[in-house]
C-alpha positions as CSV (number, residue, x, y, z in Angstrom):
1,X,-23.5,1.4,-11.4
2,X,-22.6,4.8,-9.9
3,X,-23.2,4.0,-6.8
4,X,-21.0,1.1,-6.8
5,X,-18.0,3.0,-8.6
6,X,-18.7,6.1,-6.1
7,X,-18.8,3.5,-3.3
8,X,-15.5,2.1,-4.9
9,X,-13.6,5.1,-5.0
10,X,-14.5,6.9,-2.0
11,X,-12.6,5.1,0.8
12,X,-9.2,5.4,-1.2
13,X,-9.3,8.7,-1.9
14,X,-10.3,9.6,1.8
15,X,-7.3,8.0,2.8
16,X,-5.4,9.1,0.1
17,X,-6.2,12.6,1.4
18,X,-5.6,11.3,5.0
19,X,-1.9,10.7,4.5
20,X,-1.4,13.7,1.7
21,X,-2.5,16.3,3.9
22,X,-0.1,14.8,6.9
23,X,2.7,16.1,4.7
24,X,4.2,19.0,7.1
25,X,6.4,20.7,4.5
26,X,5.0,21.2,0.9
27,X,1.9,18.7,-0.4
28,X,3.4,16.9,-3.2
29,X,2.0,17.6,-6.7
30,X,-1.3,16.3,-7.3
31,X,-0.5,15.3,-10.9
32,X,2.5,13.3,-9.5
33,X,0.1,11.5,-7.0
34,X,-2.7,11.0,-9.1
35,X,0.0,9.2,-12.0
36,X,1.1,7.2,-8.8
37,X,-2.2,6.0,-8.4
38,X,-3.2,5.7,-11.5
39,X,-0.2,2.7,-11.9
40,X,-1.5,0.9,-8.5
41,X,-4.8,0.9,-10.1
42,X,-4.0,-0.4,-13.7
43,X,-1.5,-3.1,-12.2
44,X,-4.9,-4.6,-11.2
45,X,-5.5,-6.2,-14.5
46,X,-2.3,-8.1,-15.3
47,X,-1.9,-8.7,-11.9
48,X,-5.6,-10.7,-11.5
49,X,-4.9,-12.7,-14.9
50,X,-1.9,-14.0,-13.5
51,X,-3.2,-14.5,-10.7
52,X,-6.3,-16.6,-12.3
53,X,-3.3,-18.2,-14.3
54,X,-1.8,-19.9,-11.2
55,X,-4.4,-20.7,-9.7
56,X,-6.2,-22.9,-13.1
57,X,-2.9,-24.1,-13.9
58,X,-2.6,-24.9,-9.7
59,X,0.9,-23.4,-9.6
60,X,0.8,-22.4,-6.1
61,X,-1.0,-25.2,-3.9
62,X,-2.3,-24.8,-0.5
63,X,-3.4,-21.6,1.8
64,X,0.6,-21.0,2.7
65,X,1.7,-20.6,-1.2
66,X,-1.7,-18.8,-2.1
67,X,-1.4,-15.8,0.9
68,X,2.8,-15.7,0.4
69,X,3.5,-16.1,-2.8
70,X,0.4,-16.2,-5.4
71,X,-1.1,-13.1,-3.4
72,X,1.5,-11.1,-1.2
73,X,4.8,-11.4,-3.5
74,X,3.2,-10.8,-6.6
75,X,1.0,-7.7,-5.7
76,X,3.5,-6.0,-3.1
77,X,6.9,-6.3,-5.3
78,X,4.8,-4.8,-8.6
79,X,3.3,-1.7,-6.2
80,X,7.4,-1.9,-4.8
81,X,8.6,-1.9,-8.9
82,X,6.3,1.1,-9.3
83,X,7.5,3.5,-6.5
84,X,11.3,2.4,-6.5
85,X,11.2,2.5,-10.7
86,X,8.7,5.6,-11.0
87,X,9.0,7.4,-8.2
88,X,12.0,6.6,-6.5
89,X,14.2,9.5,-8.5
90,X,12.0,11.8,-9.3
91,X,12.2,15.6,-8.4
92,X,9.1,15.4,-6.8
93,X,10.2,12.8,-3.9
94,X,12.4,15.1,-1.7
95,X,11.8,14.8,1.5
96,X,11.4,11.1,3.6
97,X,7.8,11.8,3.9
98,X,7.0,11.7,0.3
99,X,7.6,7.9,0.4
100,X,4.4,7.4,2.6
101,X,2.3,9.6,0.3
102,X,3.5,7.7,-2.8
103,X,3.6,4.0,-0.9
104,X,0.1,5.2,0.2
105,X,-0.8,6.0,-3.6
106,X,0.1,3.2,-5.9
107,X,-1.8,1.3,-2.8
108,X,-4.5,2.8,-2.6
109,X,-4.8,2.8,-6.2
110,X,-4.3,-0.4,-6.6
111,X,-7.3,-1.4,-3.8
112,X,-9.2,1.1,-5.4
113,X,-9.5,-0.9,-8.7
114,X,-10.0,-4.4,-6.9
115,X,-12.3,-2.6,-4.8
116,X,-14.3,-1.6,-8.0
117,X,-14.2,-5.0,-9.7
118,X,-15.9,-6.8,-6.3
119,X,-18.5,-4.7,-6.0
120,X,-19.6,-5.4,-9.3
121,X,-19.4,-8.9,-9.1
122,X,-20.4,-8.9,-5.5
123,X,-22.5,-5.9,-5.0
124,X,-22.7,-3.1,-3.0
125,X,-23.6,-4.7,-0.1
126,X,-19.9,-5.5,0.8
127,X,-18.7,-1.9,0.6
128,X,-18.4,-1.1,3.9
129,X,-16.3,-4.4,5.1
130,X,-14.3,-4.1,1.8
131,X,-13.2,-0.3,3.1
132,X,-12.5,-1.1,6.8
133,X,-10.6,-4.2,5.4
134,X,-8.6,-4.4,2.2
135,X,-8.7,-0.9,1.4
136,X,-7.3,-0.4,4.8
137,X,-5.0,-2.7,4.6
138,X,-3.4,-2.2,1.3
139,X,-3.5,1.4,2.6
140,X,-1.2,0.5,5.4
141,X,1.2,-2.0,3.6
142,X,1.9,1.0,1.0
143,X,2.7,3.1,3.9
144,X,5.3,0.8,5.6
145,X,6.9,0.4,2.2
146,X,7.2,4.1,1.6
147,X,8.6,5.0,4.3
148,X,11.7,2.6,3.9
149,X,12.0,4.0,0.7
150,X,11.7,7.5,2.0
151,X,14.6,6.5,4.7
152,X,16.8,4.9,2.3
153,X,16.8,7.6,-0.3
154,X,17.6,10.2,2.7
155,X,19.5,8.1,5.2
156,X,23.0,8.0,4.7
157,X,24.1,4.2,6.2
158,X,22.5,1.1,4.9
159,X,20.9,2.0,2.4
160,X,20.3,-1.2,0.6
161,X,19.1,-2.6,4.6
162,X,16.0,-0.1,4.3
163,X,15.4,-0.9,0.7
164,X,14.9,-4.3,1.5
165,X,12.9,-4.0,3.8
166,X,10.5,-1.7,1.7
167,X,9.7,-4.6,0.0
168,X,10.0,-7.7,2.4
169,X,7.8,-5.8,5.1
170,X,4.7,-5.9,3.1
171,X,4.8,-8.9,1.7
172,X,5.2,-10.7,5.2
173,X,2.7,-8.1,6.2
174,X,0.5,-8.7,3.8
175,X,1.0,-12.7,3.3
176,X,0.1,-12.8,7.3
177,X,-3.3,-10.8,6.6
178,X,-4.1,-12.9,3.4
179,X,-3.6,-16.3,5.6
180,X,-5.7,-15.6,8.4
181,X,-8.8,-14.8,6.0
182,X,-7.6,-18.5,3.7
183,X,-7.4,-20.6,6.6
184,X,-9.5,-19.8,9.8
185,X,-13.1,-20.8,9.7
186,X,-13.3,-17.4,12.6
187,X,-11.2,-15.2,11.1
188,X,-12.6,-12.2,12.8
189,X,-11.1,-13.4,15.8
190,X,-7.2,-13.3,14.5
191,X,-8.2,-10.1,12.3
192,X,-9.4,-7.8,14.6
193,X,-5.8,-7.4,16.4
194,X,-4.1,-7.9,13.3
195,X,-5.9,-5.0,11.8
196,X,-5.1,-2.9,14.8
197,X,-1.5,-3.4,15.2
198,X,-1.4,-3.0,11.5
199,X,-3.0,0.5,11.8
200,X,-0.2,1.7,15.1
201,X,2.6,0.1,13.0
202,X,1.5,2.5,10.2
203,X,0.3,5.0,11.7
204,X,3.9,5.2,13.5
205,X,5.8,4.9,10.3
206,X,3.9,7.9,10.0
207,X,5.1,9.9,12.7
208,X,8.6,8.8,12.1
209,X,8.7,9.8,8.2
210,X,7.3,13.5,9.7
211,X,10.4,13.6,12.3
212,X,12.9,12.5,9.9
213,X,11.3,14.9,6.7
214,X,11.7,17.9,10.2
215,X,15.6,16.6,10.3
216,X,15.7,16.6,6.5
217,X,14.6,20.7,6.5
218,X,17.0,21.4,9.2
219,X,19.9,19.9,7.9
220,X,18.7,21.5,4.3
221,X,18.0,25.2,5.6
222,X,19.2,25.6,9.4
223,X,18.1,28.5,11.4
């Protein structure tokens, strides 16, 4: 049971740690993170008995419905309620890269506690497909969503453009990633690019939120 808890764990804090230590000016607090995470991960447990809910009561028919709507909406706009409702305003978030260590959290928390609950059904076995594919993943759509955030919050023009797009970005993201594993027989195929662009779209957000945190300082304390 430890090893399938360590094995649970391991690739969302390494991640986690990935994107925390990319922060250029000031890490964030590590009680703020670890609350942020903590949320992702206990929105797994209302979010999977709903989720059973629709799916017994056959709310949401066919593959489209299921990787949209049953799946995508319903996990991306609670990790969105989270950050925009818990985070959002908080001292702590003061520079636009703190939305891609807080997107990155609630995520990552989130996939750590599915991650968890499959590989005790499932076992061990899948651990290593589970972290190079939905922990990845959720990873990613967490980072694309904090960094709207973190531009809306410190952009002064459209700001309710960039919140939008903090949440709809994900979900199509996400909806896209859910539907290639519901309805091709060769998945692998479609996910393979679909995982890579996934990783240079976030990985760019990345590099975005660090110039526009670097524009943030300057205009805050210029030389």
């Amino acid at each position: 049971m430890l090893g399938i808890v360590t094995a649970g764990v391991a690739p969302g804090l390494a991640l986690l740690s990935y994107f925390y230590l990319k922060d250029q000016y000031g890490s964030e607090p590590l009680p703020m993170v670890f609350k942020t995470f903590l949320l992702g991960l206990l929105l797994v447990f209302p979010l999977m008995f709903i989720q059973y809910v629709f799916q017994a009561e056959g709310i949401f028919r066919g593959d489209f419905l299921n990787a949209f709507v049953s799946v995508s909406l319903l996990e991306e706009f609670f990790k969105w309620f989270v950050l925009f409702y818990a985070v959002f305003q908080h001292v702590a978030f003061d520079e636009p890269y703190d939305g891609i260590v807080y997107g990155a959290s609630v995520s990552l928390g989130f996939a750590t506690g599915e991650n968890i609950l499959y590989l005790v059904g499932n076992g061990l076995e899948y651990a290593i497909g589970r972290a190079l594919l939905p922990v990845s993943s959720h990873a990613l759509f967490g980072v694309i969503m904090g960094y709207y955030l973190g531009k809306s919050k410190f952009t002064g023009q459209a700001k309710k453009k960039w919140i939008m797009l903090s949440l709809m970005m994900p979900i199509v993201l996400h909806g896209v990633y859910d539907y290639i594993l519901l309805t091709l027989e060769d998945w692998f195929v479609l996910m393979v690019p679909f995982m890579v662009f996934l990783w240079w779209l976030g990985l760019r957000k990345v590099k975005m939120a660090r110039i526009l945190s670097a524009r943030h300082f300057q205009k805050q304390y210029p030389v």
